[in-house]
N, C-alpha and C positions, 0 to 999 in steps of 0.2 A: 558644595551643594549636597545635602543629606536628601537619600531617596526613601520614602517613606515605606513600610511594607501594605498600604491599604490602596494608593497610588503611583503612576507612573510617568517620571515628569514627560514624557512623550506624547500622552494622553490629556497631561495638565488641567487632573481633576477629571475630566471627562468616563464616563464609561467606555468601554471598551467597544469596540463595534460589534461584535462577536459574543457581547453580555445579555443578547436578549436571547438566546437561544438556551433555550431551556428544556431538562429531561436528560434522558442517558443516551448518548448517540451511539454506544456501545454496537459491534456485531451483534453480541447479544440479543443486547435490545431491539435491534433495528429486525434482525433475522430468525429469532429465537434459537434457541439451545442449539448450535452445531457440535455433531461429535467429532472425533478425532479423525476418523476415519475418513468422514465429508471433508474434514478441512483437508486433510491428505489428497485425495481422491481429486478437490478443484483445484489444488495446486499443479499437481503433475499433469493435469488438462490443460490449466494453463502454460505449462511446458511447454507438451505438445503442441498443443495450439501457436507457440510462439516459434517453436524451431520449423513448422511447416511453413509459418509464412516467410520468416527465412530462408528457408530453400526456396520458396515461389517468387520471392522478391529478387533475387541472383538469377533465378531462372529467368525471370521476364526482363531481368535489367533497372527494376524501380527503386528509386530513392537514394541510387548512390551510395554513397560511406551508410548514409542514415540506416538505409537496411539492418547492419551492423548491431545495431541497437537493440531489433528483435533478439537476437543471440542476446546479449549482454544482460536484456531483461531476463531472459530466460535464465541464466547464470546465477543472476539476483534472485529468483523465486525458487532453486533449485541451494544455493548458499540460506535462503531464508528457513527454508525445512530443514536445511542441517544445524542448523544452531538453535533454534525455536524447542524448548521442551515440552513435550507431550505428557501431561497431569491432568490424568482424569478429573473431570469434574464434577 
């Protein structure tokens, strides 16, 4: 079976679900020009934000292992600004 590059035999022929959405869903676009600094700035909020509820989730006992996850998030948004390069725009 040869997969054609215009369609996908999954789809067979069909438009895609997701093909009527049209425009740039971009941050950009959606939020206009963020600088570096805002993007910095909501991240490490988000940090914080995620390691308190972590401690308030162990403190009160909620959610079990799941609590865990707030950390882990937070890991992941703290690993995303380390690797993510900052180029002026």
């Amino acid at each position: 079976m040869r997969i054609s590059s215009d369609r996908s035999p999954t789809w067979r022929g069909r438009a895609h679900p997701a093909a009527h959405i049209s425009g740039d869903l971009s941050v950009r676009a959606t939020f206009g020009p963020v600088s570096i600094a805002l993007g910095r700035r909501i991240r490490w909020t988000a940090v914080v934000l995620l390691v308190a509820a972590w401690f308030v989730a162990l403190a009160v006992d909620v959610g079990g292992n799941g609590a865990h996850l707030l950390l882990a998030a937070a890991v992941a948004v703290l690993f995303y600004d380390l690797v993510t390069v900052d180029t002026p725009a």
